[in-house]
C-alpha positions as CSV (number, residue, x, y, z in Angstrom):
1,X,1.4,-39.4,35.2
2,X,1.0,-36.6,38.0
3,X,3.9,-35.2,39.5
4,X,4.3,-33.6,43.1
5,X,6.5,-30.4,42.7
6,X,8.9,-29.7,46.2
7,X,11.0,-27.2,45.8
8,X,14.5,-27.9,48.7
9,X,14.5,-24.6,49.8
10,X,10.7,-24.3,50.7
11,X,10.5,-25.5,54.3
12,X,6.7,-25.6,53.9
13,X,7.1,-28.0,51.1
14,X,9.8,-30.2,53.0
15,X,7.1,-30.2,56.1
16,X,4.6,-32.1,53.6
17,X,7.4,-34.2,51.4
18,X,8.7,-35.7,55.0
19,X,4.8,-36.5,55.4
20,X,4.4,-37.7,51.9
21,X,7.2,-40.4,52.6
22,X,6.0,-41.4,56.1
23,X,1.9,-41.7,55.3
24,X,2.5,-43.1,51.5
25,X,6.0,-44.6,51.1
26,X,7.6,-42.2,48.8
27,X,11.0,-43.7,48.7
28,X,14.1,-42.4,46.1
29,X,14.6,-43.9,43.3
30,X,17.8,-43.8,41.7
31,X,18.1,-39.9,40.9
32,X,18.0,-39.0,44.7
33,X,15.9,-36.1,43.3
34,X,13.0,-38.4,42.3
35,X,11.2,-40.0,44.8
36,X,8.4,-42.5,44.1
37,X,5.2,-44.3,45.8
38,X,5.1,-48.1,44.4
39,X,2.2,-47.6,41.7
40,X,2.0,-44.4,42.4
41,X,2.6,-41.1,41.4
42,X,6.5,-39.2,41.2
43,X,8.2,-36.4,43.1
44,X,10.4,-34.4,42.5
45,X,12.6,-32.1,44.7
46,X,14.0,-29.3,42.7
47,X,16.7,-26.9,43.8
48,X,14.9,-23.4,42.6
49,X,11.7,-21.7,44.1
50,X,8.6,-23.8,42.9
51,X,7.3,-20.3,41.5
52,X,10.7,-20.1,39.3
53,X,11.0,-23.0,37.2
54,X,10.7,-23.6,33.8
55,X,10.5,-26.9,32.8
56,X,9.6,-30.5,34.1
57,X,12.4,-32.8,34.5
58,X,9.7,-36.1,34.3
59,X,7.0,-36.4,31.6
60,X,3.9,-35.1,33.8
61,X,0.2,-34.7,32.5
62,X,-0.4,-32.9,35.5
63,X,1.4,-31.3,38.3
64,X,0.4,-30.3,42.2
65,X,2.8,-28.2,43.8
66,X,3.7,-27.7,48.1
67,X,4.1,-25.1,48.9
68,X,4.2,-21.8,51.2
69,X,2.3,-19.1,51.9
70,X,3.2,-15.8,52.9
71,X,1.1,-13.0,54.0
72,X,1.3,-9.7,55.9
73,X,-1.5,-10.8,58.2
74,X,0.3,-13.8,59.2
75,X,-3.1,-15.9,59.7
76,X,-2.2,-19.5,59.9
77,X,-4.4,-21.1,57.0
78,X,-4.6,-23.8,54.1
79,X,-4.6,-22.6,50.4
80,X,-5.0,-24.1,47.1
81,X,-4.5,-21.7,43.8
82,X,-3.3,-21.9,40.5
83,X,-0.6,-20.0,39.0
84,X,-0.3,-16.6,36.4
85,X,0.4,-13.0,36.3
86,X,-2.6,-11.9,35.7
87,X,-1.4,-8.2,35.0
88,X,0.6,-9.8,32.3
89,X,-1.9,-11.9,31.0
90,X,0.0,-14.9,31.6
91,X,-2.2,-18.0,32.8
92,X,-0.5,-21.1,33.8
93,X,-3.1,-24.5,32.7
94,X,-6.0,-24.6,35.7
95,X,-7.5,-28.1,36.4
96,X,-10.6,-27.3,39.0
97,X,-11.6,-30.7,40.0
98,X,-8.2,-31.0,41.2
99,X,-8.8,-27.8,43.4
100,X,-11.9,-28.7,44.3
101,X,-10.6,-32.2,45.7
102,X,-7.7,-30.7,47.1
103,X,-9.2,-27.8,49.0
104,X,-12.3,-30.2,50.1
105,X,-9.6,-32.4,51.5
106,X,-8.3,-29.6,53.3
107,X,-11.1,-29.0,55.0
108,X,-11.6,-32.4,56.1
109,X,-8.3,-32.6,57.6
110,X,-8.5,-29.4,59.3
111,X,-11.8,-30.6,61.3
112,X,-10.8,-34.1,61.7
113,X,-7.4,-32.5,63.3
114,X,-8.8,-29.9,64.9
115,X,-6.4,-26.9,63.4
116,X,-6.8,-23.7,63.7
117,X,-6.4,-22.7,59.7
118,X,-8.5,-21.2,57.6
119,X,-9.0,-23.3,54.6
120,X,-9.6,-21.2,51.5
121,X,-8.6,-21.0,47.4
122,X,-6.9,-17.5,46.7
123,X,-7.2,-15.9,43.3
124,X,-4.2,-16.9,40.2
125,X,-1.3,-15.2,41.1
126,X,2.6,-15.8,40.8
127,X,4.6,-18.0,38.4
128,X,5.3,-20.7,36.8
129,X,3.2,-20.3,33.9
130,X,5.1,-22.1,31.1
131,X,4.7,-25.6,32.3
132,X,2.6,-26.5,29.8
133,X,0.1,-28.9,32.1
134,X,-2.5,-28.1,34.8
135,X,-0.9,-26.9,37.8
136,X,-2.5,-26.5,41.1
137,X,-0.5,-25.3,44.0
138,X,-1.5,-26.0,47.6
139,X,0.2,-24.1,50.3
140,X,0.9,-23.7,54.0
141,X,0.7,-20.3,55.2
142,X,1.5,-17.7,56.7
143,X,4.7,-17.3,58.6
144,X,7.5,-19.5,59.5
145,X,5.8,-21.1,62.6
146,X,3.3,-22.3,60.2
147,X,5.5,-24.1,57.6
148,X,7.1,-26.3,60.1
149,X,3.4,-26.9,61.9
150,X,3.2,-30.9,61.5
151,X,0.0,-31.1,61.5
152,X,0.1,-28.7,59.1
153,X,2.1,-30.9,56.4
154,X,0.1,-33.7,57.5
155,X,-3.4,-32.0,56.3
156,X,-1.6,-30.9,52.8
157,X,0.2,-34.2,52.4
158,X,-3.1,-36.2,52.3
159,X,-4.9,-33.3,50.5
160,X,-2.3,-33.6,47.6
161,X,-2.7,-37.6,47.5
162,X,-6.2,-37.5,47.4
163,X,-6.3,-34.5,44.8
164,X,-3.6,-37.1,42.9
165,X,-5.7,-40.1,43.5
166,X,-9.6,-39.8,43.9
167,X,-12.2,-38.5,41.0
168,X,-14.9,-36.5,40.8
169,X,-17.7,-34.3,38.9
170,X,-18.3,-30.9,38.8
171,X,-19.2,-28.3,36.5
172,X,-15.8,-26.2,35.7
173,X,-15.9,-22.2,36.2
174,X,-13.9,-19.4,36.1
175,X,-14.0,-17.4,39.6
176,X,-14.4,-13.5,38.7
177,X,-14.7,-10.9,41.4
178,X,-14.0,-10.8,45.1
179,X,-10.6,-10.5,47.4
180,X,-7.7,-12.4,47.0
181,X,-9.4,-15.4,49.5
182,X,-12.3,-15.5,47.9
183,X,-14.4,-16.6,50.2
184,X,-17.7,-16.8,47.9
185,X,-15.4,-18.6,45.6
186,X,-14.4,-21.4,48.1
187,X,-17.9,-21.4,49.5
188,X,-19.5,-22.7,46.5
189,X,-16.1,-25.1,45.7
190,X,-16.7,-26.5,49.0
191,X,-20.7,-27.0,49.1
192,X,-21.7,-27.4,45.7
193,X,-21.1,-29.1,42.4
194,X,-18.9,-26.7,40.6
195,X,-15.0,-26.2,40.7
196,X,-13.4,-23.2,40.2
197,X,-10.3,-22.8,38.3
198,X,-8.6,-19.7,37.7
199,X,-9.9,-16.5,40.0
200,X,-9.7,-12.8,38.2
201,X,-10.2,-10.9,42.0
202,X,-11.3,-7.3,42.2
203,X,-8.5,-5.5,42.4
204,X,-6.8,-6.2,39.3
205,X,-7.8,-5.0,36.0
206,X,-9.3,-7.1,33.6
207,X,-11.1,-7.1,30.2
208,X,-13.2,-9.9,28.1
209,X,-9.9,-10.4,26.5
210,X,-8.0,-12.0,29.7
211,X,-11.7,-13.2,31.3
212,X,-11.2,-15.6,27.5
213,X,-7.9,-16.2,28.3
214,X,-8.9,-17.5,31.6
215,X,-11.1,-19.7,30.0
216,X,-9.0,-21.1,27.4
217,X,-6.4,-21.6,30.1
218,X,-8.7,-24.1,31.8
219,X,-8.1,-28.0,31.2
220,X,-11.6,-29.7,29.6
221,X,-13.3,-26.5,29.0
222,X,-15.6,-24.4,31.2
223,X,-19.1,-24.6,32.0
224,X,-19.7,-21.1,34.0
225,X,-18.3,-18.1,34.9
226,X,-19.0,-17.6,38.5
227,X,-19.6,-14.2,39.9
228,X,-18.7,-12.6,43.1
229,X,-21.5,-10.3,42.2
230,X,-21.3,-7.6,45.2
231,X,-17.4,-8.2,45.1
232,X,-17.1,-6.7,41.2
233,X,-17.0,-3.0,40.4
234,X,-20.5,-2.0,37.9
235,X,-17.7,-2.0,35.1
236,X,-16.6,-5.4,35.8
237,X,-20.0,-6.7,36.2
238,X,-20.4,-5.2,32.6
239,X,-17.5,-6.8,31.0
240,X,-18.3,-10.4,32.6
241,X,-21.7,-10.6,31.1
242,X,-20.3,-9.0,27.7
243,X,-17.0,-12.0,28.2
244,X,-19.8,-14.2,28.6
245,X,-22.5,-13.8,26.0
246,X,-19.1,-13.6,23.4
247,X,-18.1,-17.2,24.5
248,X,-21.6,-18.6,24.6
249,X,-21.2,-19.4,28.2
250,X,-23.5,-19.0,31.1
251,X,-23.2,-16.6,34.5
252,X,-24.1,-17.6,37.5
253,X,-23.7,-15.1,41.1
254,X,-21.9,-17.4,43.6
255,X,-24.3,-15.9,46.4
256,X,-27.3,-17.9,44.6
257,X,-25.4,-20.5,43.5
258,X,-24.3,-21.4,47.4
259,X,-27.8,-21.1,48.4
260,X,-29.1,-23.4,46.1
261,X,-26.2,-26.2,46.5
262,X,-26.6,-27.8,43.0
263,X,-27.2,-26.2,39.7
């Protein structure tokens, strides 16, 4: 079973549960907590911050949390990540063909509604990480005006259904390099075959140990670790390829990968 994660005092995340139950017929079931689609998946509404908790109420194989976004630019915009403190080298579970269907969706919604949000994954950051099962969170940002944008929580709404409800194939990476938005990152999740899971962004610090942890922390295993090449420092660079050749797994650049479309 996949759960939907709200947390009651997210007003993002009420925007898109109030279009969850108008597009898809979430209706309470006997725990006014719990809400559920007929042969579908569950909600829940929990009364922490989605980053803060620590433990599933409902057996859950997988979990997709709404959410908010804040950011000091304020730019209105459509995100889909997965949690850890990377710092502390704690990696919540990443599922990438989740992200890839969620942030696809996304982008489909924001064309076919004609918003003006960027639509974009962001590199791991923030809790929860102890969950246990691949959580992917996707998020209206960035200011107030944003989270109660309707259209908004419509576009999220359907990209967490169809992240719940549709299937597809892709070759799983690891993201490594870049700014927090990773734009060569969502480039190739949006126009190619691969999905990216966790990110490891410039500007944190990272060794081949947490580059394996980021692979290990990656639901079905990973095919690629995907280079922002120009976005990594020479050191990085060096500890990617060394991450690599010590897992037996290939490196691609996402620059040549996006120009190519399929590997």
């Amino acid at each position: 079973m996949k759960l939907i994660l709200a947390s009651e005092k997210d007003p993002a995340a009420m925007n898109i549960v109030s279009w969850l139950r108008e597009l898809y017929g979430f209706e309470k079931t006997t725990d006014e907590r719990h809400l559920q689609m007929d042969g579908g998946p569950l909600m829940e509404i929990i009364r922490e911050e989605s980053t803060e908790t620590t433990a599933l109420t409902q057996h859950a194989e997988e979990v997709i949390v709404a959410s908010r976004h804040a950011s000091e630019t304020g730019r209105p915009s459509l995100t889909v990540h997965v949690p850890g403190f990377i710092e502390k080298k704690e990696l919540a579970l990443a599922a990438p063909r989740t992200m890839k269907l969620a942030l696809n969706a996304l982008k489909t919604e924001v064309e076919s509604l004609g918003l003006p949000y960027e639509v974009s994954l962001e590199a791991t950051h923030h809790g929860p990480t102890g969950l246990g099962v691949p959580v992917t969170f996707v998020e209206i940002g960035s200011r107030p005006e944003q989270w109660a944008d309707k259209r908004a929580g419509e576009a999220a709404a359907h990209a967490i259904m169809r992240a719940i409800s549709s299937e597809v194939k892709c070759l799983k990476a690891v993201g490594l390099g870049g700014p927090h938005y990773a734009p060569r990152h969502t480039e190739v999740t949006l126009n190619t075959d691969v999905g990216v899971g966790h990110i490891l962004p410039k500007y944190v610090s990272f060794d081949e140990e947490l580059v394996e942890l980021a692979v290990r922390s990656t639901c079905g295993g990973v095919d690629l670790l995907l280079l922002d090449w120009k976005g990594l420092s020479e050191l990085q660079r060096k500890v990617c390829l060394r991450a690599a050749e010590i897992l037996g797994i290939r490196v691609e650049r996402a620059g040549e990968i996006a120009q190519r479309k399929k590997l």
